[in-house]
N, C-alpha and C positions, 0 to 999 in steps of 0.2 A: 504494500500500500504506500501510496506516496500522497504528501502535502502538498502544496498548489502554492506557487507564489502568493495569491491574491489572502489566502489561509495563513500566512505567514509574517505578513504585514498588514493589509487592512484589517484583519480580525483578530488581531493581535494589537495593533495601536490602536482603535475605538475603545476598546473599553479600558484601555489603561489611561487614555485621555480623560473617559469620564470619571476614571477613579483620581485623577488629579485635580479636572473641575470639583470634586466632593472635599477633594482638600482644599481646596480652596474656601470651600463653604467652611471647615472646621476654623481656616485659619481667622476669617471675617468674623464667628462666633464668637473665638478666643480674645478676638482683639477690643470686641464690641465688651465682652463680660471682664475684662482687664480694665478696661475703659484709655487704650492706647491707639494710635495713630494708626490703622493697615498697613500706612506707607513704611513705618516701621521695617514690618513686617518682612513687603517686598523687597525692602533694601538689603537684608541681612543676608550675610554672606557664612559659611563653614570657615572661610583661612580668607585673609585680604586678596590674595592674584587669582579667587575662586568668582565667577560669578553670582550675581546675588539671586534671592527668588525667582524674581523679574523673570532676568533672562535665560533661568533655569527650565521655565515653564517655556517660554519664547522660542529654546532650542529643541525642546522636545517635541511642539508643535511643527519646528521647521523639519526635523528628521524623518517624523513623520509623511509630513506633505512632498516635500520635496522625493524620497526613496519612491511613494507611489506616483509619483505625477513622472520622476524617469523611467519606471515600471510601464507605467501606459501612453508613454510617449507624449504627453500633455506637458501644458508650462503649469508651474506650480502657484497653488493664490500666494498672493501680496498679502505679507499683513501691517496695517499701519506703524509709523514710524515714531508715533507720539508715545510718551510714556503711560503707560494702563493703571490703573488701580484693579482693583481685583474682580470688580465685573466686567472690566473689558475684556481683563486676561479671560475670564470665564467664557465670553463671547469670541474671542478671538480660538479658543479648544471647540467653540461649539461648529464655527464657521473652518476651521480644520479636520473634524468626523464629517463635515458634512460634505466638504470637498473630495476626500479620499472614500467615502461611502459611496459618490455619482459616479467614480472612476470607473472605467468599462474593463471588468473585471477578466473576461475574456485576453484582454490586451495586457494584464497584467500576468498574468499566468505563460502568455506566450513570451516573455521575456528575459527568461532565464540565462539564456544564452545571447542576449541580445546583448552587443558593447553599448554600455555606459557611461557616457562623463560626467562626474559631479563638478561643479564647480563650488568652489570657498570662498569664504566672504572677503579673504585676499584678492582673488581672479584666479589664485591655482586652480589647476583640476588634477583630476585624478581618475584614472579607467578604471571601469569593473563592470563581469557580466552583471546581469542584473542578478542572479545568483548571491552571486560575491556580495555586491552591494548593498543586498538585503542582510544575509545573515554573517557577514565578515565588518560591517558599516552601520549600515543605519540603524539598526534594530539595538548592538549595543549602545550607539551614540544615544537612542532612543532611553532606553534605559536606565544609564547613566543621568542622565537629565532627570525623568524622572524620579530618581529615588534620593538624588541631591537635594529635589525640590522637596521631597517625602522628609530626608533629615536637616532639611534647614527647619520646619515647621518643627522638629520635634525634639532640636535641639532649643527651638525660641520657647518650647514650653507649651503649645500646642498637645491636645490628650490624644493622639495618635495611636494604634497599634498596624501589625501586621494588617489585618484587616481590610485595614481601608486603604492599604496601599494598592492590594490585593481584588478589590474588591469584591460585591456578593458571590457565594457560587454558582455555577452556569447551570 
């Protein structure tokens, strides 16, 4: 039996997206029952040369979007360049499931062996079949972001467990 690119990535980033959007809800809670600033929040960083929340959620979004939109041969959505508070970030994970959910799933799956460029926020790039790029690249990159964002909030104090990183089971 084999897994499906499209199994691999879109159904794999969506719900870990909304288990970030739900943190996000945790962290708005905490901050409201603290009675301190969000922006706080979004600011704080694990070590000073780490990114902060912000762009912790930011890059997870983009790892997301961008591995399927080169998957399906698509340009990848834009997301605003302003700085968010936590309902934008929240709109800006909903407006990312919803992008990589419309992807023509078909075209994702046929791409395995398709060459790749990613390109970086330098201008680098970098080849990979679409294979590679999924599970060698984005999917860690994915991750990584993810669960940074998962221990900035629960290192701030934030009531966090496994759980909700995790979220409900399927």
């Amino acid at each position: 039996m084999s897994i499906s690119l499209c199994e691999s990535s879109v159904d794999v980033f969506v719900p870990y997206l909304g288990n970030l959007s739900i943190l996000l809800d945790h962290a708005s809670a905490y901050a409201k029952a603290k009675n301190i600033d969000p922006a706080i929040l979004l600011n704080m960083r694990l070590y000073p040369n780490m990114y902060n929340l912000t762009r912790q959620v930011g890059e997870a979004n983009r790892h997301a979007v961008i591995a399927c939109a080169l998957l399906a041969g698509r340009a990848p959505h834009d997301f605003p360049q302003a700085e968010p508070d936590i309902l934008e970030l929240q709109a800006r994970i909903a407006a990312a499931i919803g992008f990589v959910q419309g992807l023509p799933r078909a075209e994702i799956d046929g791409a395995a062996d398709k060459e790749l460029v990613f390109t970086f926020k330098n201008g680098a790039t970098r080849k990979f079949t679409g294979r590679s790029l999924l599970l060698t690249f984005s999917v860690p990159q994915f991750f990584f972001h993810v669960t940074t964002a998962y221990d900035i909030l629960r290192h701030a104090g934030v009531d966090l467990a496994k759980k909700d990183f995790l979220g409900p089971p399927k």
